[in-house]
C-alpha positions in Angstrom: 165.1 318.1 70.0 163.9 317.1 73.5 165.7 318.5 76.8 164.4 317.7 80.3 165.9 319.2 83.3 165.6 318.6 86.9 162.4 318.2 86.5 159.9 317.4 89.2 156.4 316.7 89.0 153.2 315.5 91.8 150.4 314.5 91.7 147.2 316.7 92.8 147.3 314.7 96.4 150.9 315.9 96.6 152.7 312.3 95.8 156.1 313.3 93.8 156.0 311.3 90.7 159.4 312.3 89.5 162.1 314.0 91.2 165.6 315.6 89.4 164.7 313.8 86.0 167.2 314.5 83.4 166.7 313.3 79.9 168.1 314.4 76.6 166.5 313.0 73.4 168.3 314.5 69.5 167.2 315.1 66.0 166.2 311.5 64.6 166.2 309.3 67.7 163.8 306.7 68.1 163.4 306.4 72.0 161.6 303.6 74.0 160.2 304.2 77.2 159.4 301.5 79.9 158.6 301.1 83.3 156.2 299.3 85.7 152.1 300.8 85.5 151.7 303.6 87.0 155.7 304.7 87.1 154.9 308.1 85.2 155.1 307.0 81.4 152.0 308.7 79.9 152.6 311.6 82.6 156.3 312.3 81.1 154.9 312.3 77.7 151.7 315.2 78.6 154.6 316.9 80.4 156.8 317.1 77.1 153.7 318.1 75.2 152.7 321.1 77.1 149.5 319.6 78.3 150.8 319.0 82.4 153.0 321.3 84.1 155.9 320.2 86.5 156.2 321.5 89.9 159.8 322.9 88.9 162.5 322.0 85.9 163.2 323.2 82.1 160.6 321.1 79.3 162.2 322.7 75.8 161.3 321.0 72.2 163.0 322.3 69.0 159.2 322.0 67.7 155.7 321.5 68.7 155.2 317.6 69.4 152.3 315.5 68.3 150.9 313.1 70.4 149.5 310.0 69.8 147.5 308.6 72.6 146.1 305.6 73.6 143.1 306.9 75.7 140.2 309.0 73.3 137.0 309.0 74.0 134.9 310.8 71.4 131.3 313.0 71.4 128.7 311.6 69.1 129.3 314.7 66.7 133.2 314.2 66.5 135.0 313.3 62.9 137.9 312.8 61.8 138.8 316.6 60.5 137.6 317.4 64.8 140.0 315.4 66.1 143.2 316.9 63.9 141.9 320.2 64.4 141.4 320.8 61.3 137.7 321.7 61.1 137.7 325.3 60.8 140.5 325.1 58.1 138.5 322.8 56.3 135.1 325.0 56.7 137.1 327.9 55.3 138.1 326.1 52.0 134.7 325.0 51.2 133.6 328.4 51.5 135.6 329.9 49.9 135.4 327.1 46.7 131.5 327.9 46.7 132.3 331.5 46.1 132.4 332.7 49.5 135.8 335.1 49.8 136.3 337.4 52.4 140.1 338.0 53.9 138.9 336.1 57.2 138.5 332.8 55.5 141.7 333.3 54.0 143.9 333.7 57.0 142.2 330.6 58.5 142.9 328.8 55.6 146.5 330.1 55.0 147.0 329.1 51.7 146.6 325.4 52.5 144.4 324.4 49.3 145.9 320.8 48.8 144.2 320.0 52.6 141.5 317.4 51.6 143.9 315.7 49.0 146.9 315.7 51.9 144.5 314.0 54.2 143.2 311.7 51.8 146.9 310.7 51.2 147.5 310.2 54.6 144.4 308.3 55.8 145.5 305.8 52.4 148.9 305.5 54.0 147.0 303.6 57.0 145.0 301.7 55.3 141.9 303.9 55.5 141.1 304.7 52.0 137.3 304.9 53.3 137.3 307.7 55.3 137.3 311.1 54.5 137.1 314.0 57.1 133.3 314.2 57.9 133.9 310.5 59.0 132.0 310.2 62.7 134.8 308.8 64.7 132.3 307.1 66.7 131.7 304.9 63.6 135.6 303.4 63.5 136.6 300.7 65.7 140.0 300.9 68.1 142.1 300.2 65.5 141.0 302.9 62.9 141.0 305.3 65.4 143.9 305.0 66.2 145.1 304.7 62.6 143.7 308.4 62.1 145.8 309.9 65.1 149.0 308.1 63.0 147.7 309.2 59.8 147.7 312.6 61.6 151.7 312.5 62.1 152.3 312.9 58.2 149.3 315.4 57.7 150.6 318.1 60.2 154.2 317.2 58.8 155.1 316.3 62.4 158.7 316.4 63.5 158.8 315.4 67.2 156.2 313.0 68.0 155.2 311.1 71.0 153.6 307.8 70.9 151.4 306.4 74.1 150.9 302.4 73.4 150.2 302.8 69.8 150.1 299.0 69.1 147.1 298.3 71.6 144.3 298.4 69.4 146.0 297.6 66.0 144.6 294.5 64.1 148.0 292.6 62.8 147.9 294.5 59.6 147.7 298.0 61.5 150.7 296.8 63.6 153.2 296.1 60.6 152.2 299.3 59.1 153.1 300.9 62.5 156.6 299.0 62.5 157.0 299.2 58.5 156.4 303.4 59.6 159.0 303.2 62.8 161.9 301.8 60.8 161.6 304.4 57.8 160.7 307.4 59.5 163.8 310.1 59.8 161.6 311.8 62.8 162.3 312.2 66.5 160.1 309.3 67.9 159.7 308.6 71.8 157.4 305.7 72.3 155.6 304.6 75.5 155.2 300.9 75.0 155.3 297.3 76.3 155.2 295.9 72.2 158.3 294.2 72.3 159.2 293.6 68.3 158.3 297.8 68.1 160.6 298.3 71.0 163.2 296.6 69.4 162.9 299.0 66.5 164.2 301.8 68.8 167.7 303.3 69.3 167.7 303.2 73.1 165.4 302.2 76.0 164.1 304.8 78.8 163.0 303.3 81.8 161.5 304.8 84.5 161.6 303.4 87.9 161.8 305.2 91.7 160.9 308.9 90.3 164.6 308.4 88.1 165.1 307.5 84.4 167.6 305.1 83.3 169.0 305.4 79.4 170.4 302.1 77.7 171.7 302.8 74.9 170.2 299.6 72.2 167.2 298.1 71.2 164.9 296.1 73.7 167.0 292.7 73.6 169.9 294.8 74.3 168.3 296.0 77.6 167.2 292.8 78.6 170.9 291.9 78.6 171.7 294.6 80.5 169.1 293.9 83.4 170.2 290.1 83.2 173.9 291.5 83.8 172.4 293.9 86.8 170.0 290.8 88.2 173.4 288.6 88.5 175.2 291.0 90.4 172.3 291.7 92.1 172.2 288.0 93.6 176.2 288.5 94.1 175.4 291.0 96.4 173.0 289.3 98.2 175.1 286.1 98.3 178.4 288.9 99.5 176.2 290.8 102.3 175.0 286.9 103.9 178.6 285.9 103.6 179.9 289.4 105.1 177.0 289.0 107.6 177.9 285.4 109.1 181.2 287.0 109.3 180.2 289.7 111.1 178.3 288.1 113.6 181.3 285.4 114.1 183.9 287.8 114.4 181.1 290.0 117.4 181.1 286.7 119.0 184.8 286.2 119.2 186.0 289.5 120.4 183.1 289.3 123.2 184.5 286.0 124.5 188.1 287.0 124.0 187.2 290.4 126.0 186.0 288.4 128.6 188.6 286.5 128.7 191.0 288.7 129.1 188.6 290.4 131.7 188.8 287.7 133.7 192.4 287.0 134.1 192.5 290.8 134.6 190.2 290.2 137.5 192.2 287.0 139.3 195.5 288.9 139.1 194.3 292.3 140.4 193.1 290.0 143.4 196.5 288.0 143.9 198.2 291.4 144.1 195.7 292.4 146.8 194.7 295.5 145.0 191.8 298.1 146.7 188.5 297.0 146.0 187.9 300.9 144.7 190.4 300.6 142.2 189.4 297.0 141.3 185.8 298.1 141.0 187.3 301.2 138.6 188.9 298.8 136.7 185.6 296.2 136.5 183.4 299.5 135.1 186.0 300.5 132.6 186.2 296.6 131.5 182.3 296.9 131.2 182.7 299.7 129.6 185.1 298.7 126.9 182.9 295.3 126.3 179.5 297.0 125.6 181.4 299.7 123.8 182.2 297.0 121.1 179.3 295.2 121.3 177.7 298.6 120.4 179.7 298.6 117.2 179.5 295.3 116.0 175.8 295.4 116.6 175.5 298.3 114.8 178.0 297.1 111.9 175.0 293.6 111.7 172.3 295.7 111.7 173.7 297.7 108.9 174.5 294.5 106.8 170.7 292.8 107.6 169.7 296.0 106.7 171.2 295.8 103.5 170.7 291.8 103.3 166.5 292.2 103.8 166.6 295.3 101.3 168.6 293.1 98.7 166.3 290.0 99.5 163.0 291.6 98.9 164.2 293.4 95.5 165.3 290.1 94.4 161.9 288.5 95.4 159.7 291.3 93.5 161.9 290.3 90.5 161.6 286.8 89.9 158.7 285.7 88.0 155.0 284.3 89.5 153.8 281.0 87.9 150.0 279.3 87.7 151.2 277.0 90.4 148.1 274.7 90.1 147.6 271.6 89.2 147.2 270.2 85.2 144.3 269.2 83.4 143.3 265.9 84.2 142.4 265.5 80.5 144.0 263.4 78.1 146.0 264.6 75.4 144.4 264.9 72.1 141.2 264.8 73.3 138.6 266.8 71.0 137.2 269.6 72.9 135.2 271.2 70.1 134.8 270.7 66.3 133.8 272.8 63.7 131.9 271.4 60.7 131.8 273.8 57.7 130.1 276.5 60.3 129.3 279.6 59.6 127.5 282.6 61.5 124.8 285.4 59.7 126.0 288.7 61.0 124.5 292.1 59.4 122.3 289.9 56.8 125.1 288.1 55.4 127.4 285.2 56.7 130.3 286.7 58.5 133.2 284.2 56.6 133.6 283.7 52.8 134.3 279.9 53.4 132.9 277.6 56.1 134.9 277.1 59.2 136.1 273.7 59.5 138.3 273.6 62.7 139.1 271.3 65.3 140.7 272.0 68.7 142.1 269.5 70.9 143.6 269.1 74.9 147.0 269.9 74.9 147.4 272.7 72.1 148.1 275.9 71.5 146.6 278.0 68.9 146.7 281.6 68.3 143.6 283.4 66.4 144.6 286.6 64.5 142.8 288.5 62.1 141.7 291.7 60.8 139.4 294.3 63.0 136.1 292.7 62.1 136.6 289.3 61.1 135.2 287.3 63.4 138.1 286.3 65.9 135.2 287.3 68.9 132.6 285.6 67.3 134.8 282.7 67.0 135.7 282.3 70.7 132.0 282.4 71.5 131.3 279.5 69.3 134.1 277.7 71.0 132.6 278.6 74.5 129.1 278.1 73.7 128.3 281.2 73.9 127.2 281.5 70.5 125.0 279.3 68.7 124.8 278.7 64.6 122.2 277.5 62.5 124.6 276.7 59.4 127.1 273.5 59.8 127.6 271.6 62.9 129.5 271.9 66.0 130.6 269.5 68.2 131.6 270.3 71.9 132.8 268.1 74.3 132.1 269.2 78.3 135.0 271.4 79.4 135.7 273.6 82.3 137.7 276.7 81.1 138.9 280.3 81.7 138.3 283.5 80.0 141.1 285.9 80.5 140.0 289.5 78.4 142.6 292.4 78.3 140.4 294.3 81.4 140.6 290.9 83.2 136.9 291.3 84.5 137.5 288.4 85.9 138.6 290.6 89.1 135.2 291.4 90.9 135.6 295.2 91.4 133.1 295.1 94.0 135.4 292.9 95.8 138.7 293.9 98.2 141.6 291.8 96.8 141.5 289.5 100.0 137.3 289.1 99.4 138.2 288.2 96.1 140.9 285.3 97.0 139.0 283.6 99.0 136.2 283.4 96.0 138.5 280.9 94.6 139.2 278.7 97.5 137.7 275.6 96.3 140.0 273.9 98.2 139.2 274.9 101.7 143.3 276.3 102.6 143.5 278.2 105.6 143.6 281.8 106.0 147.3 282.2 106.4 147.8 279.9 103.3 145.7 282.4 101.0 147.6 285.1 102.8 151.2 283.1 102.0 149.6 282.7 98.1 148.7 286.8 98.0 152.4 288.0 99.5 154.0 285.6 96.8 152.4 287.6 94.3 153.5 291.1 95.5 150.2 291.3 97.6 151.4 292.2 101.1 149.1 293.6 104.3 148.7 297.1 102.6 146.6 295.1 99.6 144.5 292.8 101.5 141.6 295.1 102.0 142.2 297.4 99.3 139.0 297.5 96.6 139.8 295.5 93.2 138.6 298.3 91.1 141.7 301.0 91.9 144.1 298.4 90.9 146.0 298.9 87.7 146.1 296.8 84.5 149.1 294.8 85.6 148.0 294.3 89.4 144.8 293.2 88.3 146.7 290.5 86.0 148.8 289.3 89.2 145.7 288.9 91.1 144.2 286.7 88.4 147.3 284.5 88.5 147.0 284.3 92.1 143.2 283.5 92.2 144.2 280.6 89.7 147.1 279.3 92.0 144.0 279.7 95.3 142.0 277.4 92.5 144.2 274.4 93.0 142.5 273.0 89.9 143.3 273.6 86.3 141.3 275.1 83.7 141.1 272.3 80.6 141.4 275.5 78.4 142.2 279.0 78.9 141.4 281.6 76.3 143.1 285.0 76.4 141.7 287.6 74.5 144.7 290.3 74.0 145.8 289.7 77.6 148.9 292.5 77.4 147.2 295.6 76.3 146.8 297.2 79.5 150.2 296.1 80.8 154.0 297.3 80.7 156.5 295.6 80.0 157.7 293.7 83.7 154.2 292.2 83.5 154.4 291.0 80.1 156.7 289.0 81.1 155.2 287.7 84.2 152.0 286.6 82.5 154.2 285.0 79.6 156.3 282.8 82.1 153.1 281.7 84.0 151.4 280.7 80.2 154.4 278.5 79.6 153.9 276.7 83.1 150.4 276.2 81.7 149.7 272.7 80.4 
């Protein structure tokens, strides 16, 4: 269904993305891909589509794939029968329904007369029984618009499709709908995604990292297995080229003192025997000859294993995982940090819940809000801020410091280099080289340090915020995340979930 080969691809400033990529996708498989931000996962997919052309390589597809993406932006003007380009179809039949034949309308239309009631069926299928195709996509939120592009998949009877981060903007309802369609479908699905219970839906994982794609043949657990199998020998290694370089070094050491050695008795006798000094000084330079000879190859055979030692010891670093690293709340568990007494909030002329809120949050838990597109879950963390006042119930809010960590992490100052930004949140007066020490641990080395905050990606911008937080010293007494993972793959997921679970 999908064949790549040797395909390479750069950027306009001439960077090589991918180089000799090979992949081979058939009739009916479900295909995750993965890889850090930035490694090429959107790019692969606009390649397969026809919409970016590699440098060199073969891009065939059995048919024409549809593509779900997970950037749109939309004009004013733009509805729901624009964006499935299906407007002129749709112009024809209506036409030609109030009496308006002609043979032109009728080759645009091309005999589809079922296309309103197909759409309608398909919109129903994602829980968009509202919308019809003069809807003004401007006038649906992330989720629903992204629901249409799905909806789309059945409409155009789609065989190959693409998916780019299709769970981002789906409410919890959206998302099951999205799995429920995933584990039915018969189609050829390759889906860019760091939504690990849909990436454990797939057949096989895709990863793409240094310009090469790696195929595992299982479900998302099953490649995390596999990487914990590769991250074990990976510190075998490690552990073999120290041991093989202490050796090395040893056995240099030994045959230099043993050559000398032996140089020296050579020396003592040649003198006894009251040999020339021309042919005792022959026999010195060929013995200094001989030593720097092999202290030329073992010094070349260490540099080779540091080589490989360093190289081993900085992919091992970049893997392990970054924590808060700050100290915890000083407040006691159990405290009550806000209370909600049957509040409610008026929002469009009516109030926004069906029942009061009666909540109460205290130090020391965990809670998760979910919900529907529109009901509330915003409005809600406002109220727990402060942000948001209401004039029906009562709230009660105790004084707490907290953080407020939004899927664009604004809390990065953009206007800021990343250096400038870490020293923002040195309450604690460390020295420079101790902010410095803080950025390297977080895969921020010299190259970073003066780079702006605003070209960083989705997942370097979340590193930085865990760094800041680790400069802090101080804990938060709550920290609020407000879909923290959207703009992230999959590596970083995990980073940011091992540094919430050091979070007390």
């Amino acid at each position: 269904m999908i064949i790549l080969q040797d395909i390479v691809y750069q950027h306009p400033d001439k960077e090589t993305l991918f180089e000799g990529l090979n992949l081979s996708i058939t009739r009916r498989e479900k295909t995750g891909v993965i890889g850090n931000n930035g490694a090429g996962k959107s790019t692969l997919l606009n390649i397969i589509k026809g919409e970016l052309k590699p440098l060199s390589g073969t891009v065939f597809t059995a048919y024409k794939p549809y593509l779900v993406s997970q950037h749109f932006s939309f004009e004013e003007h733009e509805t729901i029968a624009d964006v499935l380009q299906i407007k002129e179809k749709l112009m024809s039949l209506r036409s030609i329904l109030n009496g308006n034949v002609n043979q032109e309308l009728l080759d645009t239309l091309e005999d589809d007369w079922t296309l309103e009631e197909r759409l309608h069926q398909a919109l129903s299928n994602w829980g968009l029984n509202h919308c019809h195709a003069d809807t003004l996509m401007t006038e649906l939120s992330g989720g629903q618009r992204t629901r249409v592009l799905l909806a789309g998949i059945q409409f155009h009877h789609a065989k190959i499709v693409l998916m780019d981060e299709p769970s981002n903007h789906l409410d919890a309802e959206g998302r099951q709908l999205l799995y429920d369609f995933v584990q039915n479908t018969d189609l050829c699905l390759m889906v860019v995604s760091h939504d690990r219970n849909l990436l454990n839906l797939m057949n096989n994982i895709t990863e793409i990292d240094k310009k090469k794609i790696q195929v595992f043949g299982g479900n998302y657990e099953f490649y995390k297995e596999q990487k914990s199998l590769e991250r074990d020998a990976l510190h075998q290694s490690f552990k073999d080229a120290e041991k093989a370089l202490r050796k090395a070094k040893l056995i240099e050491k030994e045959t230099i003192e043993r050559r000398n050695r032996q140089d020296n008795r050579g020396k003592k006798k040649s003198e006894k025997a009251g040999m020339p000094t021309i042919a005792m000084n022959t026999l010195r330079n060929q013995a200094e000859k001989t030593t720097a000879k092999l202290k030329d190859v073992h010094e070349e055979k260490i540099s080779d294993l540091q080589s490989k030692h360093l190289e081993l010891g900085k992919e091992i670093r970049s893997k392990q995982n970054m924590k808060f690293d700050f100290d915890h709340s000083h407040l006691h568990k159990g405290k009550i940090l806000f209370n909600a007494i049957s509040v409610n909030i008026h929002f469009s002329g009516k109030e926004l819940w069906t029942e009061p809120l009666n909540l109460t949050i205290r130090s020391g838990e965990r809670w998760q809000i979910k919900g529907s597109n529109g009901s509330g879950k915003t409005s809600l963390l406002k109220l727990i801020t402060g942000e948001l006042k209401t004039e029906i119930g009562e709230i009660q809010r105790a004084d707490f410091s907290f953080v407020y960590i939004d899927q664009t992490y604004s809390i990065v100052d953009t206007d800021l280099s990343v250096y400038e930004l870490a020293e923002t949140f040195n309450k604690e007066n460390l020295e420079q080289h101790e902010i410095k020490t803080r950025l390297n641990r977080f895969l921020f080395n010299t190259s970073y340090w003066q780079k702006p905050c605003k070209v960083l990606s989705g997942g370097e911008r979340m590193r930085l915020t865990l760094c800041c937080f680790s400069i802090l010293g101080k804990s938060p007494d709550m920290m609020i995340l407000d879909e923290p993972t959207n703009n992230l793959d999959v590596q970083n997921v995990e980073v940011l979930t091992e540094a919430i679970q050091s979070y007390e």
